[in-house]
C-alpha positions in Angstrom: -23.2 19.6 -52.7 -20.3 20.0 -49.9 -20.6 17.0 -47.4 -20.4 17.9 -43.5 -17.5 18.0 -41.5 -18.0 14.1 -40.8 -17.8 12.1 -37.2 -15.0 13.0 -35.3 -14.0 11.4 -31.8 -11.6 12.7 -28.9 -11.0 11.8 -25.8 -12.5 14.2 -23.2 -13.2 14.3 -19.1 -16.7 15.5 -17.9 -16.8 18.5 -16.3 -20.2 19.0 -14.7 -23.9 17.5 -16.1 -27.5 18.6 -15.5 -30.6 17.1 -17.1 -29.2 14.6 -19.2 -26.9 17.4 -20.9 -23.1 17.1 -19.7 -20.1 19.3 -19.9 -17.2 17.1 -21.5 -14.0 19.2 -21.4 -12.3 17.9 -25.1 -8.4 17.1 -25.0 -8.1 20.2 -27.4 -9.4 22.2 -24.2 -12.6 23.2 -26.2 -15.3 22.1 -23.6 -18.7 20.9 -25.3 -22.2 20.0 -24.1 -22.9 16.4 -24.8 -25.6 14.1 -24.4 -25.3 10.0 -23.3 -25.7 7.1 -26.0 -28.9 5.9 -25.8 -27.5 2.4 -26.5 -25.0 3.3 -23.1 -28.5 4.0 -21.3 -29.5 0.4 -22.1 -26.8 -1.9 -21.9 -23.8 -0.1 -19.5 -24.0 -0.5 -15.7 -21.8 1.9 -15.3 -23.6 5.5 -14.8 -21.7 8.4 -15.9 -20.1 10.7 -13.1 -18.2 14.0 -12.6 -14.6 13.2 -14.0 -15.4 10.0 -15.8 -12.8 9.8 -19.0 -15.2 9.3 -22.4 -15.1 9.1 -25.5 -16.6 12.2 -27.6 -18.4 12.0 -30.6 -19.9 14.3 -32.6 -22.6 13.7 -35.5 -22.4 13.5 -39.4 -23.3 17.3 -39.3 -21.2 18.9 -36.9 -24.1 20.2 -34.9 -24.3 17.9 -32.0 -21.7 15.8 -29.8 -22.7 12.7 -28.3 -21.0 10.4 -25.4 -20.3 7.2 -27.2 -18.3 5.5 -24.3 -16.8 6.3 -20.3 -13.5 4.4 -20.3 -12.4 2.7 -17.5 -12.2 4.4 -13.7 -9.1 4.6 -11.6 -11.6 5.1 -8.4 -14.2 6.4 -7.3 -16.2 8.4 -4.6 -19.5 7.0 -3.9 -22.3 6.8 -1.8 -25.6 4.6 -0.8 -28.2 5.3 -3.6 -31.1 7.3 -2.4 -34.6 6.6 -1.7 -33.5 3.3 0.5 -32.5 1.3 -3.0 -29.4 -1.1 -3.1 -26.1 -0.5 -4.1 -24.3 2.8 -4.8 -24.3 5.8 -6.4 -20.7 7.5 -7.4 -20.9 11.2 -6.5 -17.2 11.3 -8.7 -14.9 9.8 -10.6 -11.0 9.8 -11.1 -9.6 11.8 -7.9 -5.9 11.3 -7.6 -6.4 12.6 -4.4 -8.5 14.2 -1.6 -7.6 17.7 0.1 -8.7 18.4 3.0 -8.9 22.0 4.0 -9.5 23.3 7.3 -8.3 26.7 9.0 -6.2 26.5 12.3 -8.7 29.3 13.4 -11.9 31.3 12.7 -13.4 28.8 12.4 -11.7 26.8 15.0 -10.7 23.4 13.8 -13.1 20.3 14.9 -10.2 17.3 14.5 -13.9 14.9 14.8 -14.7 16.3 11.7 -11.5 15.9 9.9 -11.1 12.5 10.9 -14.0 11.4 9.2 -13.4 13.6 6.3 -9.9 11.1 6.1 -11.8 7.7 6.7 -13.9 8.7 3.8 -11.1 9.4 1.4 -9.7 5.8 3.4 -13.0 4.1 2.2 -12.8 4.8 -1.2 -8.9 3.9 -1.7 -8.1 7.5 -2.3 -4.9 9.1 -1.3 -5.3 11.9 1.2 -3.6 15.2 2.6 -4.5 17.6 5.0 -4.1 22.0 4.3 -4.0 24.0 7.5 -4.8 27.5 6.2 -4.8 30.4 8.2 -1.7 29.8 10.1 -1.2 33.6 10.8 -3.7 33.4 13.4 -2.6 30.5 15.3 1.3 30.5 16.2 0.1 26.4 17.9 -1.0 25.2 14.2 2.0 22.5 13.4 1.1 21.2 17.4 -2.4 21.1 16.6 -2.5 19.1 13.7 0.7 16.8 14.4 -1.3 13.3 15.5 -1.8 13.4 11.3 1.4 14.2 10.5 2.5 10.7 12.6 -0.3 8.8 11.7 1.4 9.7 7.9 -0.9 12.2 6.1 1.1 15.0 4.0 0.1 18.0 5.5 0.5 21.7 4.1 0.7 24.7 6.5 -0.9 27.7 4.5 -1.5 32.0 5.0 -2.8 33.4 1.8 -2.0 36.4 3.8 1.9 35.8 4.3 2.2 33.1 1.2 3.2 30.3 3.5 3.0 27.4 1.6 1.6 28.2 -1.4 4.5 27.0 -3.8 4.7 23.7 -2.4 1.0 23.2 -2.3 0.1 24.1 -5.7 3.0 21.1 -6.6 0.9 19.1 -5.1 -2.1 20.1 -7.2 -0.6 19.6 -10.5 -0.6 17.3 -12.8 -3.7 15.8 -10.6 -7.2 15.7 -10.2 -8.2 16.8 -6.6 -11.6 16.2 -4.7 -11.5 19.5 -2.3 -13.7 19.2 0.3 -13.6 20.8 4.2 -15.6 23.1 6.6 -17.0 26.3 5.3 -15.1 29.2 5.7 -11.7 27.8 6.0 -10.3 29.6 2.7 -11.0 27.4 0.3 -11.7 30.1 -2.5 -9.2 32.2 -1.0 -6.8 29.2 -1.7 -7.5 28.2 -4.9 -7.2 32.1 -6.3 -3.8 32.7 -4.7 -2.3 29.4 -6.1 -4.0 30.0 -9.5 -4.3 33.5 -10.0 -7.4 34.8 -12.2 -9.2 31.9 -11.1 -11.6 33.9 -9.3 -13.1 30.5 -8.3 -15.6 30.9 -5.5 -16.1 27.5 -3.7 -19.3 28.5 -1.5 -21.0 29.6 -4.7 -20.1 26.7 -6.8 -20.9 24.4 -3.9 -24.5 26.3 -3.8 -25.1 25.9 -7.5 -24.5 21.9 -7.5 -27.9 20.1 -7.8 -30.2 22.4 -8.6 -32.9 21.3 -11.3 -35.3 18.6 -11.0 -33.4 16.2 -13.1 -29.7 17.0 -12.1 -27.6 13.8 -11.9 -24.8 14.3 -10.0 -23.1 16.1 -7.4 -19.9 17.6 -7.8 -18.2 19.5 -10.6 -14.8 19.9 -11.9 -12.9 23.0 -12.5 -9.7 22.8 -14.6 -7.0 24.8 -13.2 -3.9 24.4 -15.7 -2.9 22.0 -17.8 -3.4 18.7 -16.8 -5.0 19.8 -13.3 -8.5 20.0 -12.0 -9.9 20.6 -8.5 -13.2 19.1 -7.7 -15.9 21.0 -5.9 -18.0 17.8 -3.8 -20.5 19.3 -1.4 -22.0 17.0 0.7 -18.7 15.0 1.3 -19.9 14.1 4.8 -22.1 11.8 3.3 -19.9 10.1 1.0 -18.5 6.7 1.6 -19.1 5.9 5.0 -22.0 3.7 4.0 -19.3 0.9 2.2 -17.6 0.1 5.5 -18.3 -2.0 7.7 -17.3 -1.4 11.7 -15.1 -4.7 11.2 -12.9 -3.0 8.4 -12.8 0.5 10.2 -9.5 -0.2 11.5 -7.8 -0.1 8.1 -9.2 3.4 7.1 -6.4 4.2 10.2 -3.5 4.1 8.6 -1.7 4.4 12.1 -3.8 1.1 13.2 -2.7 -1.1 10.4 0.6 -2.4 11.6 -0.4 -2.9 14.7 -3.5 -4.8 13.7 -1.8 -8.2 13.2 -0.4 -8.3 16.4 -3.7 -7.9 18.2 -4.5 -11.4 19.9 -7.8 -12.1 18.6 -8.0 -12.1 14.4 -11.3 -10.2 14.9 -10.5 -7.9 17.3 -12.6 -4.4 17.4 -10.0 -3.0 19.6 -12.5 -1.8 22.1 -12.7 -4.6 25.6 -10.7 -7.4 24.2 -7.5 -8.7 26.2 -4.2 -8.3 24.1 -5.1 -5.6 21.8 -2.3 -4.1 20.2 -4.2 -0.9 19.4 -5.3 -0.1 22.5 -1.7 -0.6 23.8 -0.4 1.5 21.6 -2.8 4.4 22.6 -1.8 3.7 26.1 1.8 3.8 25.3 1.3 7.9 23.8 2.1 6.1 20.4 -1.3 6.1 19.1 -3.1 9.4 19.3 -5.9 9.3 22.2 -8.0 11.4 20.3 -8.0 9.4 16.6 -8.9 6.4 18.9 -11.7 8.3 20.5 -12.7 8.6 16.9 -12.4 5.4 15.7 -14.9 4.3 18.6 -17.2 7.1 17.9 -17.2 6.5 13.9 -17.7 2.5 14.8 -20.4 3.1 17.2 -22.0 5.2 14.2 -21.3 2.0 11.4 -22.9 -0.1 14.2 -26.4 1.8 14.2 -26.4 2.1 10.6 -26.3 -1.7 9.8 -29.3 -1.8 11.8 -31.0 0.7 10.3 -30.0 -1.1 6.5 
């Protein structure tokens, strides 16, 4: 009698995971449905997330293909666990970076809601740029969006329309693994088809689809783009990562604040009444951005309630 195929392992990224059964992408590009270890169950604290690096196995047979270990993380994107428990739960693993995508018009831009969309990618240690799409509708864009620019975010001025930055933003996607995430209706789909054509990717659906089921386990999913490059649909990224920061350590998810922080006169300064605040005099001096520091107080006032509340 022939024996089976035997055990074989590879190295392989999850894709998506629903019920217990996950969506490992193999590094022979062959993606294959996978369930955990039950031994990993057991003994490893670390719960498997959208774009944890594992190791695949599959059985004596050949028929089945089993996670038998998630390798170490380079970050990740987490939140408070639900239900009021302690701790965290990580909504993704392994984004290089986070994009941020939001249209210079229709919708009109809320710079509120892209400054917390930054502090979150700040929270988690995750580099950050901002894409304006839609410039062809608002001549203003580069003036709108330039207090990120100085406070050192790359930024990427986009018109699927007209092709505007296209080429230099897909550079930017390759070769990485990107946690997209902004406003509905900004382009996002749009976007991602012009830079990879055939994608036919369609972010709102996708977004939709996340977490349905009784059982489902996490909440976003990755979408390989070319080789070595995936985007990463998180919906709900809002609610990710604020809960890890305390109002004390809000200034550093500023990136503008942080050299001015040490010169502040008091060590634990909150850059709100106290005398000799270096912050604040940098606001008044037009080299901090008014509106960031609005911001910053509004985002702090926020921290403030929710330590209460936990």
């Amino acid at each position: 009698m022939m024996s089976g195929p035997g055990p074989t392992t590879q190295h392989g990224i999850v894709l998506r995971g629903t019920g217990g059964v996950w969506h490992v992408r193999a590094a022979d590009g062959v993606t294959h449905e996978a369930a955990l270890r039950g031994r990993l169950k057991q003994t490893d604290v670390t719960k498997l997330a959208v774009g944890d690096e594992v190791l695949l196995e599959r059985d004596e047979r050949g028929d089945a293909w089993w996670i038998d270990a998630i390798l170490p993380r380079r970050s990740v994107l987490a939140r408070r666990a639900p239900g009021g428990a302690a701790g965290e739960r990580v909504v993704a693993a392994n984004a290089d970076q986070v994009v941020v995508v939001f249209a210079a018009a229709q919708p009109e831009p809320h710079l509120r809601a892209l400054d917390r969309f930054l502090v979150i990618a700040e929270a988690n240690e995750i580099p950050a740029r901002v894409v304006v799409n839609k410039i062809e509708l608002r001549p203003d864009a580069r003036e709108l969006f330039a207090d990120y620019e100085r406070a050192g975010y790359p930024l990427h001025f986009t018109s699927v329309k007209r092709g505007d930055g296209l080429a230099e933003l897909r550079a930017a996607f390759d070769g990485r693994i990107s946690a997209l995430t902004g406003p509905s209706g900004v382009g996002k789909s749009s976007l991602l088809n012009a830079l990879y054509p055939g994608l036919d990717l369609r972010v709102g659906e996708i977004s939709r689809s996340v977490n349905k089921g009784r059982h489902t386990t996490v909440g976003a999913e990755l979408h390989p783009l070319a080789e070595n490059s995936y985007v990463m649909d998180t919906p709900g990224l809002r609610e990710v990562g604020l809960w890890n920061v305390s109002p004390t350590a809000l200034d550093s998810c500023f990136p503008e604040f942080r050299p001015l922080v040490g010169e502040c006169r008091f060590a634990n300064c909150r850059h709100r009444l106290e005398p000799g605040c270096a912050v604040r005099a940098a606001v008044e001096r037009g080299d901090v951005s008014a509106s960031r520091y609005e911001s910053y107080l509004r985002l702090g006032d926020e921290l403030a309630e929710q330590d209460k509340r936990w």
